[in-house]
Residue, then its C-alpha position, 0 to 999 in steps of 0.5 A: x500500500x506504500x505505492x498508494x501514498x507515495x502517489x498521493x504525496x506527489x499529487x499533493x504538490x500538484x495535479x498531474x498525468x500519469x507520465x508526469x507522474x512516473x517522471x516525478x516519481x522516478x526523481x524523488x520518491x521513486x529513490x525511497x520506495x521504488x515502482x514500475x509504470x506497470x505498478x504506479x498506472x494500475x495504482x492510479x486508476x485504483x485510487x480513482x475507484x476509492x474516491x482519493x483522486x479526481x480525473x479529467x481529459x485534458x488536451x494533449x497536442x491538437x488532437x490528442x487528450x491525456x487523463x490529469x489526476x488529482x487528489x481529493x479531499x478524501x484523499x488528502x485525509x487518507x495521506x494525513x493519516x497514513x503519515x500520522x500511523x506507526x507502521x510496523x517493521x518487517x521481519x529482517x531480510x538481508x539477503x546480501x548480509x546472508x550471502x557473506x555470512x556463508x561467504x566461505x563457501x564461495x572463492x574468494x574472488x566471487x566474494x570479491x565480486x558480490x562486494x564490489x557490487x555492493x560498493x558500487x550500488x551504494x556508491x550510486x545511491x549516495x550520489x543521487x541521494x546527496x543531489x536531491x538533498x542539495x535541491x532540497x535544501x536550495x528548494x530547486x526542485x520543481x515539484x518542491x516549489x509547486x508544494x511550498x507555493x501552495x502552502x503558508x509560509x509558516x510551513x515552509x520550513x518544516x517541510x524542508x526539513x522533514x525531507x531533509x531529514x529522510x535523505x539525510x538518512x538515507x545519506x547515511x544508510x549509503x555511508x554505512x553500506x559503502x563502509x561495510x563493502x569496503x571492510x570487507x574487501x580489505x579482509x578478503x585481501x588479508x585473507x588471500x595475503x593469509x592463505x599465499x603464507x599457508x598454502x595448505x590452509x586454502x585445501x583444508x577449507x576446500x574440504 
């Protein structure tokens, strides 16, 4: 249901299509909770049937028309509480932290492999990350600035800072994980230094 209210967040900004959607999407929460056009445009015409978003024909070109969706009042309502409700954790599932626990039962270069992929995932999460934070907190944004147009300025502050808090977070997340591959490179380097010392060393653990 995730999906649900991260649409109506965005549309809470503004009225959009469904491209406009999955555009905005992609840029910004797409980031935190990811989804597919084949997921988010199913979604659209459910939230449609439930009341939380209106929408109408507009005009696309000189012939064309396209669907433009707002968010309701119900909707609104619905995103109020979402956000205002504890939301339960979901049981641990780490499947890369499970693979390295069992990591010797792989060479040591494929766990090379496995953790040099997850440096570089979460080196590109951090760089995309850190520059919606940056449009965030210099309000260049677009779709940021629809919202604080449309709001008191009173609020403008603590809007940001919730949204800089989150990527703040997941800022950090990145740093963790990045921190984490990079130990375990270096203890896969002390462990081939380790086992070229002791040759038998690497036929006992093949046994």
């Amino acid at each position: 249901m995730s999906l649900r209210y991260a649409a109506l967040a965005l549309l809470s900004a503004q009225p959009m299509t469904g491209y406009e959607l999955v555009r905005y999407f992609d840029d910004t929460v797409g980031l935190m909770w990811a989804a597919s056009d084949s997921q988010i445009y199913p979604e659209l015409r459910r939230m449609e049937r439930d009341g939380l978003v209106r929408a109408k024909t507009v005009p696309r070109g000189e012939r064309a028309a396209k669907r433009q969706y707002k968010i309701t009042a119900k909707g609104r309502e619905a995103l109020r509480t979402w956000v205002s409700t504890p939301i339960p954790y979901p049981p641990q599932r780490d499947v890369h932290r499970l693979q390295i626990t069992y990591g010797e039962l792989a060479g040591l270069s494929e766990a090379r492999a496995l953790l040099t992929q997850h440096l570089d995932h979460y080196t590109l999460r951090r760089h995309q990350w850190s520059t919606l934070l940056d449009t965030i907190k210099t309000a260049r944004f677009p779709l940021l600035r629809r919202r604080l147009e449309g709001t008191p300025p009173e609020m403008h502050s603590r809007i940001l800072a919730f949204k800089e808090l989150a990527l703040e977070g997941q800022v950090a997340h990145a740093d963790n994980e990045i921190a984490w591959a990079r130990r375990g490179l270096k203890l896969i380097d002390e462990l081939e230094a380790a086992e070229a010392e002791e040759p038998d060393l690497r036929a006992d653990l093949r046994e």
